[in-house]
N, C-alpha and C positions, 0 to 999 in steps of 0.2 A: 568384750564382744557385744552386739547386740543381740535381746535378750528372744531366743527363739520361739517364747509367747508373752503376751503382754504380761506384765504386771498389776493390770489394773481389774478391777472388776466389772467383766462384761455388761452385768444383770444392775439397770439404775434403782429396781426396789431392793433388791440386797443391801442399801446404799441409805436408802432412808424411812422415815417413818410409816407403819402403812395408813395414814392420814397424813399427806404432805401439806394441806392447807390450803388445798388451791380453790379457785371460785369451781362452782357446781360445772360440772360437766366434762372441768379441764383433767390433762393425765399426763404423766413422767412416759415418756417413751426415748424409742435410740432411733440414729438414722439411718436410712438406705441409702448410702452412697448408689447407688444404681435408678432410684428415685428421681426422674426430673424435675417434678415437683419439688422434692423436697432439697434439692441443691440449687433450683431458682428462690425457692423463699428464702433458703441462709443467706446467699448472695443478697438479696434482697436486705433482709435484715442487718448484716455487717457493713453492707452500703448505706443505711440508715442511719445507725451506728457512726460513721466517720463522720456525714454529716454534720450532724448533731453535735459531736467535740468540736472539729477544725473547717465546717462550712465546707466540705466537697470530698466525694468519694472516691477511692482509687481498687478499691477490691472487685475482684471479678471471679468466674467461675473457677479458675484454677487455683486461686486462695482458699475455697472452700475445699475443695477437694483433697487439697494436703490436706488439710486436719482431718475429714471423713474417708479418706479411701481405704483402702484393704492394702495399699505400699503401707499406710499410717497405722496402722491398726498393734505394730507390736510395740510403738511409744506412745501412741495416744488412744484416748478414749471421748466418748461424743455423748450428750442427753440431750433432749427435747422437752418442751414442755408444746404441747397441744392444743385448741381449742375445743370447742365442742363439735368443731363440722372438720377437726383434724389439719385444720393451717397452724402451723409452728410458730409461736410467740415468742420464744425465748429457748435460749441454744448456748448450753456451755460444751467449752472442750478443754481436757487435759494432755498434757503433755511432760513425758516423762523425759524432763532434757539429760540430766546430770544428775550423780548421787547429792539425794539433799537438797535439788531444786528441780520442784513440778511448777512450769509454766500455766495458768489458767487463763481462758477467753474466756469473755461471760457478756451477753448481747442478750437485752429481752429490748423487744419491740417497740417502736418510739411513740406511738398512737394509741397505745393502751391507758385505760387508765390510771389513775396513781396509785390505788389499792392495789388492782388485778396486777399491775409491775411489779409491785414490792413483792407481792405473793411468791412471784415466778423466780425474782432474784432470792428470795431464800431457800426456794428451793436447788437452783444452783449453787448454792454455797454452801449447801449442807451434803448437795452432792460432791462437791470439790474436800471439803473438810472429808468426806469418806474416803475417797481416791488418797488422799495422800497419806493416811492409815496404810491402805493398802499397799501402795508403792513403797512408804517409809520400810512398811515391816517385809516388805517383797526385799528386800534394800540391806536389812540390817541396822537400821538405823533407831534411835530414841525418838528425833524429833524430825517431819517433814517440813520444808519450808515451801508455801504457793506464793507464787511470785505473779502476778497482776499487773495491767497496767490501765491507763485513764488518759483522756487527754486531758490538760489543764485544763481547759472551757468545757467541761461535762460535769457542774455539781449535782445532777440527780447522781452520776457512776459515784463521786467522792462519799455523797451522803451513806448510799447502800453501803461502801467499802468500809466507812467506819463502822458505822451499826454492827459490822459483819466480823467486826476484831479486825482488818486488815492498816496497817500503819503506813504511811507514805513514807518512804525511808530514801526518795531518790527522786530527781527533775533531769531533762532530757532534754535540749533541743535539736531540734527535725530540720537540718540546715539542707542548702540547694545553694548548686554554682551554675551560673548558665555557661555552656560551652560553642566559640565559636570557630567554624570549620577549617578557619587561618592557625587555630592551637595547633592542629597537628601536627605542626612542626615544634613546637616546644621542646620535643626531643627524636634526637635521630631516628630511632626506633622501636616503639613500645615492647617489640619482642625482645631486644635488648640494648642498653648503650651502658655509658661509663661515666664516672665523674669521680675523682680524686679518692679515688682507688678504690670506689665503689659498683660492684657492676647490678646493673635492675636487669630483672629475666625472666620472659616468663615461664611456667614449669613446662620444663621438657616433656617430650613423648616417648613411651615409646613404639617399638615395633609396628602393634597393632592397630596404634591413633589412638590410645589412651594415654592419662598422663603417665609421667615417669609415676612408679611406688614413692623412691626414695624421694622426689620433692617433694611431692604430698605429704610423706611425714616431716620433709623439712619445715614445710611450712605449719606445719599442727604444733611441732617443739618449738617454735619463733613464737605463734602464736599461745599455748601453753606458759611459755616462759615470761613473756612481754607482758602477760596479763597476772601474775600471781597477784602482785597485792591490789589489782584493781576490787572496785566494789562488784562486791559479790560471785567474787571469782570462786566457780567451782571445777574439779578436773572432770574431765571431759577423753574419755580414751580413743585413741583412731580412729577404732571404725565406728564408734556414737558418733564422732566429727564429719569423717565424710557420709555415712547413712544420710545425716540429718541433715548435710550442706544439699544433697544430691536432691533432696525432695523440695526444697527450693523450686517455683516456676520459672525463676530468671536464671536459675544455675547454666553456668558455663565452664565448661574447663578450659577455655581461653583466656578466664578472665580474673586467674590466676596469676600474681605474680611474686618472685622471690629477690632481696636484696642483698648480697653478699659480697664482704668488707675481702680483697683479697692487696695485701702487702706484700710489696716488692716482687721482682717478677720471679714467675715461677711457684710465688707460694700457694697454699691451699686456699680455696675459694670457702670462707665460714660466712653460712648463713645468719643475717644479723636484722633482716625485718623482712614482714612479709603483708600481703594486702590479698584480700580476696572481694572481689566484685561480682555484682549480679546485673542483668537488665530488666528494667524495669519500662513494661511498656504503659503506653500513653493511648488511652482511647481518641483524642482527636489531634494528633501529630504524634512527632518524632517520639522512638523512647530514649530512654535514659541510660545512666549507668549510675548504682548505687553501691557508695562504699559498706558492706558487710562488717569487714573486718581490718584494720590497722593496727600490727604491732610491730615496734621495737624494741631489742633487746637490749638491757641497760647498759651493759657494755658498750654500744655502738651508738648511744645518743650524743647529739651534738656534732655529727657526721653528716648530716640531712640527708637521711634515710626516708624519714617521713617525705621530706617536702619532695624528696624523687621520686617517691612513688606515688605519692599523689600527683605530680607532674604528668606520670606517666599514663595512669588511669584517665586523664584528663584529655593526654595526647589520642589516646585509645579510645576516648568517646567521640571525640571530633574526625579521628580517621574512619568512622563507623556511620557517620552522620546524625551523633546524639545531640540533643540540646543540651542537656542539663548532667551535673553529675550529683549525688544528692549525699548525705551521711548522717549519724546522731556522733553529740558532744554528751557529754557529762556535765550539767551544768552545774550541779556542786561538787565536781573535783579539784580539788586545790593545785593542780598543776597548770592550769593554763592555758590547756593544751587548744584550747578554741582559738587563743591569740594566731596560732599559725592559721588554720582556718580562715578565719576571718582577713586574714594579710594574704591571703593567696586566693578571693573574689565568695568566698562562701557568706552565707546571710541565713538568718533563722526565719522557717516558715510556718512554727506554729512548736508549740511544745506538749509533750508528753511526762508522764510521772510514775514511779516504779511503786507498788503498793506492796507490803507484804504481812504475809500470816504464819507463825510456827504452830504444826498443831501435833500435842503430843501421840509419838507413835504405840496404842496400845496391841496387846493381842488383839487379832482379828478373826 
């Protein structure tokens, strides 16, 4: 279950030294989600942020808010680093995904200068190295692992990440299909159709106009199971799965779907892949749809389960009037898996890198 107070330690001097090292003036503080101010300067900064890796921004105020809001607050936790007239320079957050992995953002200001930057990233790294202490030992655990990421074209984020202990241990590319409004017919019906003895669906309702329970956890056991030996696959329990999908700004429960292998007629319908999608809007045109999640379970590959439900998601953005449907590859997994991507109009628009740090969990 999710955990009915945070894990993490509210108070950011608890956390660190009380000389953090910052230039004269500046100070460690937390944010006010209720602050306009202080959700236009994150936005501000995490806009800056993109830039700065991949040449153009896509975060807006509802991306800050997940991480900062009081829905957030019993898996994540927020610091600030301040100036001296009280504008925000630098802004990490944690995020308690899964036992054994805490997710970390870490975003200091692009205009500052080169000392005053590096000042502020140590200090959020010494903040994150504390959080995960806490979380590991909230956890049970020996060792926490932070889990980071970069975009490739950002070597001031690389440089700090080494200095910092954190290893690059994974490459990602950020692919995009353009969709156009003639797809939708690709398939009969994105809420369901059939192909050799496959049926795609998407999760039922019920009564109320919520989805069915039971597809929901069909699809958590598809995706659970389809991912064990991937990198860095950690378990994830139901309602850590949907709490976490749910706070998603693009979350839809339409855009849900399940794959299930049913042989000869009459037999039982087994769940055998599933896909979960979100939208993703466009500040100056259509939005999108991006793939979240895709898995297969090993049993049922070589059935194109993949290629149908990517077919379908595909169908599903063009019936909705999307342009693009967007996803990440693993681009050092030895399977391949990009080749269908790639054979079915997707293209890499810039890539990303998983950095990471175990830090041992002492008493706290």
């Amino acid at each position: 279950m999710i955990p009915p107070e945070s894990r993490f330690e509210s108070d950011p001097e608890e956390l660190l030294p009380s000389d953090p090292s910052l230039p004269e003036g500046w100070s460690v503080d937390t944010v006010d989600p209720a602050s306009v101010a202080d959700v236009e300067r994150l936005t501000e900064l995490l806009r800056g942020h993109e830039t700065a890796g991949r040449g153009y921004p896509s975060a807006g105020t509802d991306d800050v808010l997940l991480e900062i809001s009081d829905l957030g607050t019993r898996t994540r936790a927020n610091v600030v680093v301040r100036d001296p007239e009280g504008a925000i320079q630098a802004w990490g957050s944690v995020h308690d995904r899964a036992a054994g992995r805490m997710l970390f953002v870490h975003v200091v200001a692009r205009g500052l200068l080169h000392t005053d930057a590096a000042r502020c990233a140590r200090v959020l790294f010494a903040w994150a190295d504390g959080q995960a202490r806490e979380v590991g030992a909230a956890r049970g655990l020996d060792v926490q692992q932070i889990d980071t990421g970069a975009f490739a074209d950002d070597p001031r984020q690389h440089a700090w990440l080494g200095a910092a202990g954190y290893e690059r241990v994974r490459a990602w590319w950020q692919m995009t299909r353009p969709v156009d409004a003639d797809e939708s017919g690709l398939v009969p019906d994105p809420e369901r159709w059939e192909k050799n003895g496959v049926v795609f669906r998407a999760v039922g309702r019920a009564g109320d106009g919520m989805p069915a329970d039971a597809d929901l956890r069909a699809v958590h056991q598809v995706l659970e199971g389809a991912f064990t030996d991937h990198f860095n696959s950690r378990e994830e329990t139901f309602a850590e799965f949907v709490h976490r999908l749910r706070q998603d700004p693009g979350h839809r429960w339409d855009h849900w779907w399940l794959a299930e292998i049913v042989d000869g007629e009459g037999g039982d319908a087994e769940p055998a892949g599933a896909l979960v999608a979100t939208e993703s809007e466009s500040e100056d045109g259509p939005s999108g749809s991006y793939v979240d999640y895709l898995g297969v379970l090993s049993n049922a590959r070589g059935r194109g389960v993949a290629k149908g439900l990517l077919t379908t998601v595909i169908a599903d953005a063009a019936l909705r009037g999307r342009d693009r449907v967007g996803l990440e590859v693993d681009a050092d997994s030895p399977t391949g898996a990009d080749g269908l991507y790639t054979s079915m109009g997707w293209t890499t628009s810039y890539m990303t890198q998983s950095w990471h740090r175990d830090v041992p969990v002492a008493d706290v």
